[in-house]
Each structure stands twice: as C-alpha cells, then as structure tokens.
N, CA, C and O atoms as a GROMACS GRO file, in nm:
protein
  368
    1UNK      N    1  -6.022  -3.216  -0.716
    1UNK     CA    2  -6.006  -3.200  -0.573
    1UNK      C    3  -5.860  -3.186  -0.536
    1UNK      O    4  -5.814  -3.093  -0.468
    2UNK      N    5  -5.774  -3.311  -0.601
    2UNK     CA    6  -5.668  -3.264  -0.542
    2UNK      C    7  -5.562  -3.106  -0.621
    2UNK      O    8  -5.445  -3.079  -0.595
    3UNK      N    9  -5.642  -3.039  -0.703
    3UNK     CA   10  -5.565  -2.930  -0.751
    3UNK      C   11  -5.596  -2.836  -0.663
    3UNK      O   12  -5.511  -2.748  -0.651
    4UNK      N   13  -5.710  -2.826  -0.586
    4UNK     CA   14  -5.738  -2.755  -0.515
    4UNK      C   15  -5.666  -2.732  -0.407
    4UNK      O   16  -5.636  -2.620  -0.364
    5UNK      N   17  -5.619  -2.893  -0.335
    5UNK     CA   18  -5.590  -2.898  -0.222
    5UNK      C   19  -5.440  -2.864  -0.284
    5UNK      O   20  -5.449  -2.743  -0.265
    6UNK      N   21  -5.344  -2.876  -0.328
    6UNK     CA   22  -5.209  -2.801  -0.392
    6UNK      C   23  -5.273  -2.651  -0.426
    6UNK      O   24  -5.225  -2.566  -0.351
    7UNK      N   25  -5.332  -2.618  -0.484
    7UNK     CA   26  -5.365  -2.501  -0.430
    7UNK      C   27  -5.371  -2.422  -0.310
    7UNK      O   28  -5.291  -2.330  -0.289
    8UNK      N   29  -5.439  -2.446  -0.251
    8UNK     CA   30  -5.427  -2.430  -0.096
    8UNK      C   31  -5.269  -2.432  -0.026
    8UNK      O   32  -5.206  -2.339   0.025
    9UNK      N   33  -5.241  -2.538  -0.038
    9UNK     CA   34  -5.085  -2.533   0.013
    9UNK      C   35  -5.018  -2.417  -0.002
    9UNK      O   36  -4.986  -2.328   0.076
   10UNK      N   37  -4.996  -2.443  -0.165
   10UNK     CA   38  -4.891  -2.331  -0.228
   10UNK      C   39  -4.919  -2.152  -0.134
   10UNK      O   40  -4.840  -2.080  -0.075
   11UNK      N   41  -5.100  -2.138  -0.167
   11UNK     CA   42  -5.107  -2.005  -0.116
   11UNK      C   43  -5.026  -1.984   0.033
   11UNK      O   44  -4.951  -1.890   0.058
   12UNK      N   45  -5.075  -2.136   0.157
   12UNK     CA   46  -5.012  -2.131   0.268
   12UNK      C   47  -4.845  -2.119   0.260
   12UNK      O   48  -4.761  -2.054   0.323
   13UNK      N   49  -4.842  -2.186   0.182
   13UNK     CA   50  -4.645  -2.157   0.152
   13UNK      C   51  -4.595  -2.038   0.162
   13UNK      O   52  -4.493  -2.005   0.222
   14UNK      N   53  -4.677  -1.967   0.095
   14UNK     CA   54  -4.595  -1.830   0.018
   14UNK      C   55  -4.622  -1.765   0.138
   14UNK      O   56  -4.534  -1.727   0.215
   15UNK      N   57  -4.825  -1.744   0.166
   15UNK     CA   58  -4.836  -1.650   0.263
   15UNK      C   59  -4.828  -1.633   0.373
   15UNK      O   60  -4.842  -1.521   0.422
   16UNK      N   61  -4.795  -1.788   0.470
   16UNK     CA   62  -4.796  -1.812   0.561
   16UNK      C   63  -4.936  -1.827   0.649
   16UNK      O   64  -5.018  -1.736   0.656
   17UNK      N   65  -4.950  -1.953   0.714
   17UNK     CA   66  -5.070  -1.986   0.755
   17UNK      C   67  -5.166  -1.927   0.847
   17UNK      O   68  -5.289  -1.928   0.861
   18UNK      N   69  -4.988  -1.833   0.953
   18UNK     CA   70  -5.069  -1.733   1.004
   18UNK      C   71  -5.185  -1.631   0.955
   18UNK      O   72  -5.299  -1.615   0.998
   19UNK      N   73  -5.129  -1.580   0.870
   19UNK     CA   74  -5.178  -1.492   0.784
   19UNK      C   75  -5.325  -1.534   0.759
   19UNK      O   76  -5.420  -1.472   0.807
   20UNK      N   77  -5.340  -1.661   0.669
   20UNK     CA   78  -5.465  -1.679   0.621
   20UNK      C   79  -5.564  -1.706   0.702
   20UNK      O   80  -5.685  -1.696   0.686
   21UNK      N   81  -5.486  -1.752   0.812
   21UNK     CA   82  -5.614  -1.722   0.914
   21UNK      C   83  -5.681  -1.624   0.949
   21UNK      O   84  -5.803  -1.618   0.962
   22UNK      N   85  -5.559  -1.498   0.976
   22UNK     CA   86  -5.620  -1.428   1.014
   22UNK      C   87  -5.738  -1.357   0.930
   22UNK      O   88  -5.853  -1.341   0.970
   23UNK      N   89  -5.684  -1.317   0.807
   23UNK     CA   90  -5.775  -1.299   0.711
   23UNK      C   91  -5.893  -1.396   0.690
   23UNK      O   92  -5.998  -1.346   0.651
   24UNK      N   93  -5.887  -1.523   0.710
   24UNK     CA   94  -6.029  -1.635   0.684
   24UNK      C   95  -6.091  -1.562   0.822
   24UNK      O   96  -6.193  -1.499   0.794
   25UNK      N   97  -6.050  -1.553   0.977
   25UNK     CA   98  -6.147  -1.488   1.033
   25UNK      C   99  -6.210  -1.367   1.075
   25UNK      O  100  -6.290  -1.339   1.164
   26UNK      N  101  -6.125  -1.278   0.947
   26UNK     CA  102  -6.201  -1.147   0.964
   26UNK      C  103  -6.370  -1.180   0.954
   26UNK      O  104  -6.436  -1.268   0.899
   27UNK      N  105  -6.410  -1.043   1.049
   27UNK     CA  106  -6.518  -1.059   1.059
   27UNK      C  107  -6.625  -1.030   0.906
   27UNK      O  108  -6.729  -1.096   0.900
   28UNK      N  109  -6.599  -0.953   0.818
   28UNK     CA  110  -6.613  -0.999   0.699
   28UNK      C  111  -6.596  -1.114   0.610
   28UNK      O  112  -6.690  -1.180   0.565
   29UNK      N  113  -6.506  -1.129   0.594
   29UNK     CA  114  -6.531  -1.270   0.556
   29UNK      C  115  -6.602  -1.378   0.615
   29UNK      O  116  -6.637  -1.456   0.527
   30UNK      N  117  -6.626  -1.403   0.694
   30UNK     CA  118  -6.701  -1.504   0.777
   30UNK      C  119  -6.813  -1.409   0.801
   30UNK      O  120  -6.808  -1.390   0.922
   31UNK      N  121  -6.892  -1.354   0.763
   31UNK     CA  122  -7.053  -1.290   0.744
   31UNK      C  123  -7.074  -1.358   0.640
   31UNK      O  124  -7.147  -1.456   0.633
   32UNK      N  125  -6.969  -1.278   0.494
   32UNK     CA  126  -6.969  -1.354   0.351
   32UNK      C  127  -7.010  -1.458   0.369
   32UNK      O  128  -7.127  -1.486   0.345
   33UNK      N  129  -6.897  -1.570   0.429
   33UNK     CA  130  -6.923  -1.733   0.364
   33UNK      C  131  -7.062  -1.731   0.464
   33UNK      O  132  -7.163  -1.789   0.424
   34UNK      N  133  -7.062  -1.672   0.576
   34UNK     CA  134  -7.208  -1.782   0.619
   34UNK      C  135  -7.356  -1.736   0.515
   34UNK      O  136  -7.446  -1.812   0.480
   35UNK      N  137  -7.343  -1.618   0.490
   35UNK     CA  138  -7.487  -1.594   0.401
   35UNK      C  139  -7.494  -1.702   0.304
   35UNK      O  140  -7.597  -1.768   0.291
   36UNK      N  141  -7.352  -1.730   0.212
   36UNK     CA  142  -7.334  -1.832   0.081
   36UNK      C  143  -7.350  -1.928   0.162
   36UNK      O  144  -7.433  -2.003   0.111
   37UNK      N  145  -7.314  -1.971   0.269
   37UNK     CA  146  -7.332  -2.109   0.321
   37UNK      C  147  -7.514  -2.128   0.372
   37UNK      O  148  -7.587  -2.226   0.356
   38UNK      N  149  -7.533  -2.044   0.413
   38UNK     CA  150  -7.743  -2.038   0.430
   38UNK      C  151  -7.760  -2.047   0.278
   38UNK      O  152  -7.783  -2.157   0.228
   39UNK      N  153  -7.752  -1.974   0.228
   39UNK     CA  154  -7.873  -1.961   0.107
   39UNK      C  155  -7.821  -2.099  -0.043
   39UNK      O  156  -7.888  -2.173  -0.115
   40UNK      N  157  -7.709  -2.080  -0.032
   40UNK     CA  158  -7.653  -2.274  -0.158
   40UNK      C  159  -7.609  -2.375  -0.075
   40UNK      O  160  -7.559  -2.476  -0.123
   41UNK      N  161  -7.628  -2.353   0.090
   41UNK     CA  162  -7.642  -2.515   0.149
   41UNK      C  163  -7.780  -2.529   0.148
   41UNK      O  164  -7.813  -2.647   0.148
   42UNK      N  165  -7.904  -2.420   0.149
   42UNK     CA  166  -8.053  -2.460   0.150
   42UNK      C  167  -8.072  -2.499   0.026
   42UNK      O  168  -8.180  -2.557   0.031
   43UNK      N  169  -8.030  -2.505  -0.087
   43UNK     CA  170  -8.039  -2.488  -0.204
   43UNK      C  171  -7.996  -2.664  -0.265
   43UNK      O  172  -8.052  -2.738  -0.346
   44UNK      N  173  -7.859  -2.680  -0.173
   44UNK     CA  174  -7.819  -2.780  -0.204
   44UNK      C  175  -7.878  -2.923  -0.106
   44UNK      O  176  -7.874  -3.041  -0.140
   45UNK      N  177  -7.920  -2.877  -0.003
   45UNK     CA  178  -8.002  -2.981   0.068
   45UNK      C  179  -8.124  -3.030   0.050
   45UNK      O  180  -8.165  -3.143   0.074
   46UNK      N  181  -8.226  -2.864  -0.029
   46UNK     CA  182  -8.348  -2.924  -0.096
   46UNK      C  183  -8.284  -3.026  -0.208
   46UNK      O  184  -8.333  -3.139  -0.214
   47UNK      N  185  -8.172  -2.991  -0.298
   47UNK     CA  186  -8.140  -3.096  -0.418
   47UNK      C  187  -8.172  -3.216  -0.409
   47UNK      O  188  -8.253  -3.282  -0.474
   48UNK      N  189  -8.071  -3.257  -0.281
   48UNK     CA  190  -8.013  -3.361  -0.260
   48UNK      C  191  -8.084  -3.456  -0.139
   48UNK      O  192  -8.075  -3.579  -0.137
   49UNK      N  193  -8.158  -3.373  -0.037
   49UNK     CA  194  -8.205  -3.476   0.035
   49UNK      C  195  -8.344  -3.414   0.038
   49UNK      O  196  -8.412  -3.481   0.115
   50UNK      N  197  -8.410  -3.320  -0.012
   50UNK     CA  198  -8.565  -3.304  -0.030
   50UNK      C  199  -8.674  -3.428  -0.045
   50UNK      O  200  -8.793  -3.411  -0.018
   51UNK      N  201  -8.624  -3.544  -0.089
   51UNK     CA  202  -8.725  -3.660  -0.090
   51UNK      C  203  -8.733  -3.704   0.049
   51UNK      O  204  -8.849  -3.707   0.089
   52UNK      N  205  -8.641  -3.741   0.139
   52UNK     CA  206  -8.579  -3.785   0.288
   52UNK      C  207  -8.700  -3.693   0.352
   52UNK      O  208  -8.803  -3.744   0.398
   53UNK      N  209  -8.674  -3.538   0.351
   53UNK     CA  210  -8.738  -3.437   0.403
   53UNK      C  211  -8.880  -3.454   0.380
   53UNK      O  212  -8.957  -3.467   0.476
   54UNK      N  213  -8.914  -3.454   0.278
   54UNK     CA  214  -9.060  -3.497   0.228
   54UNK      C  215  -9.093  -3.586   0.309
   54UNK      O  216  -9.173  -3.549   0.394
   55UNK      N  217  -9.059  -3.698   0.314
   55UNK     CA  218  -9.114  -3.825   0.367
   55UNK      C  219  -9.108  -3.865   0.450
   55UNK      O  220  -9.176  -3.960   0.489
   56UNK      N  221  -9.004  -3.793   0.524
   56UNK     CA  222  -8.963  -3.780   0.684
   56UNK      C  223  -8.875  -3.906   0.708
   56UNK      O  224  -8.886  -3.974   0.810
   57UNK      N  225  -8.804  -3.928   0.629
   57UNK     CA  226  -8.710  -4.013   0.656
   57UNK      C  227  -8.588  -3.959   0.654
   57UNK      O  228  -8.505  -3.988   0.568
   58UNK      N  229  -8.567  -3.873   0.752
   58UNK     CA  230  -8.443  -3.780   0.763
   58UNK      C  231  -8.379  -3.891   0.901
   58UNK      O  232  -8.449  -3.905   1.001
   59UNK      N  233  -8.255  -3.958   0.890
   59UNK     CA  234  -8.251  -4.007   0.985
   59UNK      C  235  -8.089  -3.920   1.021
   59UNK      O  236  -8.034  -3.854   0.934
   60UNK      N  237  -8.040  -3.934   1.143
   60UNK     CA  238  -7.881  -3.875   1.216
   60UNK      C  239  -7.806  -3.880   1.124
   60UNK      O  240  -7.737  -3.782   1.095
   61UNK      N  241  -7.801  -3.991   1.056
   61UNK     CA  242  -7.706  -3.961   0.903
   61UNK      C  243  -7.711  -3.889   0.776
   61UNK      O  244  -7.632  -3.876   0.682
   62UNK      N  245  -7.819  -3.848   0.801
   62UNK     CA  246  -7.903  -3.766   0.685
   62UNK      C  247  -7.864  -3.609   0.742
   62UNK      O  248  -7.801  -3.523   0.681
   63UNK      N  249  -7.906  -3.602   0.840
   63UNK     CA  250  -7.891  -3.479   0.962
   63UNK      C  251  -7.700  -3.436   0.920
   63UNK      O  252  -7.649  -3.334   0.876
   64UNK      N  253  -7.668  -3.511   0.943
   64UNK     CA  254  -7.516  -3.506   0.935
   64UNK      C  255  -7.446  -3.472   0.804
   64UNK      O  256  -7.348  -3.398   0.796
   65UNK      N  257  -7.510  -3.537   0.700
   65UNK     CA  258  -7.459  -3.476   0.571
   65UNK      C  259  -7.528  -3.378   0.531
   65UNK      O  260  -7.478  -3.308   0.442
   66UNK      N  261  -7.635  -3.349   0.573
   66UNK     CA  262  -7.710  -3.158   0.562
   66UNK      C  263  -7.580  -3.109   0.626
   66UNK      O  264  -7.510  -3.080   0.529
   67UNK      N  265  -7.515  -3.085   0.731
   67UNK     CA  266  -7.454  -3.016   0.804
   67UNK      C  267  -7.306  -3.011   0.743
   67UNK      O  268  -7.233  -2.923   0.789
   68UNK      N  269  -7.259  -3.092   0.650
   68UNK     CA  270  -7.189  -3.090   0.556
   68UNK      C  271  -7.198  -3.079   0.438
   68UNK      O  272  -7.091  -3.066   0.378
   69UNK      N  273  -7.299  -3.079   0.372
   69UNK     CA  274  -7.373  -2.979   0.328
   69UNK      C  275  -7.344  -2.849   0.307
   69UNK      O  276  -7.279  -2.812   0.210
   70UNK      N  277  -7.393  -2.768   0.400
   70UNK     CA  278  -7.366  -2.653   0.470
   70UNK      C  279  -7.268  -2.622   0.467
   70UNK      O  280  -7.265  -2.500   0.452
   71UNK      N  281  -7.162  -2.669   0.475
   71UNK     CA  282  -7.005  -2.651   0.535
   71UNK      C  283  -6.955  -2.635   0.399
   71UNK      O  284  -6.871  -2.545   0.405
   72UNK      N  285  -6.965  -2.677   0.274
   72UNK     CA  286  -6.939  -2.689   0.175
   72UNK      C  287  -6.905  -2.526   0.083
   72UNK      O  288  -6.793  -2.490   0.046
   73UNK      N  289  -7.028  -2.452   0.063
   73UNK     CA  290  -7.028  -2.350   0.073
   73UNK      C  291  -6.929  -2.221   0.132
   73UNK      O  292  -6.838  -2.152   0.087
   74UNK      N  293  -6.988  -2.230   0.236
   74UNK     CA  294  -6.881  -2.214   0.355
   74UNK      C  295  -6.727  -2.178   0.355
   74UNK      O  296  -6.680  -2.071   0.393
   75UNK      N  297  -6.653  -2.293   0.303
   75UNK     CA  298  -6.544  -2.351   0.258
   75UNK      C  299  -6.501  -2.271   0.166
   75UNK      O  300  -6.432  -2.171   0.188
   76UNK      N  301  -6.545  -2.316   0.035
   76UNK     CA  302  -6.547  -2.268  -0.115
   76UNK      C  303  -6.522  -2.062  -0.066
   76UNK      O  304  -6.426  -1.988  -0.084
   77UNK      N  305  -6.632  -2.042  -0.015
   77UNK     CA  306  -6.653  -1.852  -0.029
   77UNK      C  307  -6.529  -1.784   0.062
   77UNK      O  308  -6.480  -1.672   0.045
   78UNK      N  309  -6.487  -1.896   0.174
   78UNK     CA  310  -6.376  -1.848   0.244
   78UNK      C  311  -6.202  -1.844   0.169
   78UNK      O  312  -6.110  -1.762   0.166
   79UNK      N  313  -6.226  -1.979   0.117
   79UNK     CA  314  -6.111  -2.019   0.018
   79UNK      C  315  -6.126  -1.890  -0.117
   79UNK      O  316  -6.012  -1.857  -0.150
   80UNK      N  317  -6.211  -1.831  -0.180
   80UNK     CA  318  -6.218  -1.763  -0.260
   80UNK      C  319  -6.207  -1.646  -0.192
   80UNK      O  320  -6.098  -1.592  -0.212
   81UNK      N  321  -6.297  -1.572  -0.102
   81UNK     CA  322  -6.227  -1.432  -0.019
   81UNK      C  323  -6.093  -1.409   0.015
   81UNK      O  324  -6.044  -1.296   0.010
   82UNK      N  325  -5.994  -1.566   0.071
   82UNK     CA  326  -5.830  -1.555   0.137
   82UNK      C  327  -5.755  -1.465   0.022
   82UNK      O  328  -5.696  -1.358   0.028
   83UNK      N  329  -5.783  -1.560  -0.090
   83UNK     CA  330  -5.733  -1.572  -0.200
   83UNK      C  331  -5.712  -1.466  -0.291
   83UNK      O  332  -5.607  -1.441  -0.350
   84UNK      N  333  -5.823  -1.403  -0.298
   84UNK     CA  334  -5.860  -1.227  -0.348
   84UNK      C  335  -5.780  -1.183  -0.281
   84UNK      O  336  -5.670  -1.167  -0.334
   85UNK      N  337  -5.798  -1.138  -0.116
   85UNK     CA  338  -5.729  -1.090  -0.043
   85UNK      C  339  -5.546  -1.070  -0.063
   85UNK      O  340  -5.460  -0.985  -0.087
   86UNK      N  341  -5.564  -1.206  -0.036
   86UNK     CA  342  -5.375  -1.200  -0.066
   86UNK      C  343  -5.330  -1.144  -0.245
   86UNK      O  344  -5.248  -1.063  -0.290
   87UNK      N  345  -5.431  -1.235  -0.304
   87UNK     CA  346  -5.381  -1.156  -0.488
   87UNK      C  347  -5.361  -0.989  -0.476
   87UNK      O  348  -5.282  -0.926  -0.546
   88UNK      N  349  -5.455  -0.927  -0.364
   88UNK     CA  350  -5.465  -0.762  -0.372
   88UNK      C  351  -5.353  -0.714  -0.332
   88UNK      O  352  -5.272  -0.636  -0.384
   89UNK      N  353  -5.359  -0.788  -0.200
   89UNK     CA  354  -5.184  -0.730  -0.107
   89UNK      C  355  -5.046  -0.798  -0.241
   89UNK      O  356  -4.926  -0.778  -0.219
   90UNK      N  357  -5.080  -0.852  -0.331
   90UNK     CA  358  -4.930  -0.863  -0.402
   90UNK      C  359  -4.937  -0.782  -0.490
   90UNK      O  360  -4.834  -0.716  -0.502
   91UNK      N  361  -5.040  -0.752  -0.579
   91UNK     CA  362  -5.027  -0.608  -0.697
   91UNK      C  363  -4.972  -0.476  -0.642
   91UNK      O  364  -5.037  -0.421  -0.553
   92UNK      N  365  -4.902  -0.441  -0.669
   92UNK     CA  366  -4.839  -0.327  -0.658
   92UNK      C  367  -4.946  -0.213  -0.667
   92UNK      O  368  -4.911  -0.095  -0.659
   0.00000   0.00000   0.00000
C-alpha cells in the first residue's frame, strides 16, 4: 500500500496535479473505471458479503463497505489509465 501511495506522489510531482486531474476526468476514463468498478465491485461484493446478502443481514455498515467496495475498482482503473496516459505523453 504504501508503494503505491509514493507512487502516486512521485507521478503528481513530476506531472503536476493539475494535470492528472484533468486526465482522471476525462470523459473516457471515467466510463473505463465505472464499467471495472460495476462488473469487479459485483464480483467482489458477491465474495465478500454474499452470506449477509443471502440471509438478509445486510445492515448500514454492510451497505457502506459494498460502496467501498465499489470504489476500489474504480480507483485502481483510474490510477492505471493516469498513468498510461502520462507514460505516452513522455515517449518521444
């Protein structure tokens, strides 16, 4: 986790934070992460809380880590699209 998060930095260092924003909210990229975020947060919520669901013991806290969950995905496909992005704009 934390190589990641030095990861992250460094890219903001170099490329500037403006930047990665703007690129994290192209409208492509954010189609990308939400499909990966539907189809391996459903994936990862049957995993992980499918018994809860079953049995109907889904309670607000349960609700809440589905939704982070979700976000997880999300995250990961945006952090991997910035990243491409900027590697392209530096190759010559």
């Amino acid at each position: 986790m934390l190589a990641i998060l030095e990861s992250f930095r460094r890219v903001l260092y170099r490329h500037g934070m403006k930047e990665w924003f703007e690129l994290a909210f192209q409208p492509s990229v954010v189609k990308r992460a939400l499909k990966y975020a539907v189809v391996v947060g459903l994936i990862l919520i049957a995993i992980n809380h499918g018994a809860a669901i079953i049995s109907g013991r889904v309670t607000r806290g349960v609700v809440i880590q589905m939704l982070l969950t979700m976000m997880v995905p999300y995250v990961v496909s945006t952090l991997s699209s910035v990243g491409a992005m900027l590697e392209a704009r530096r190759k010559p």
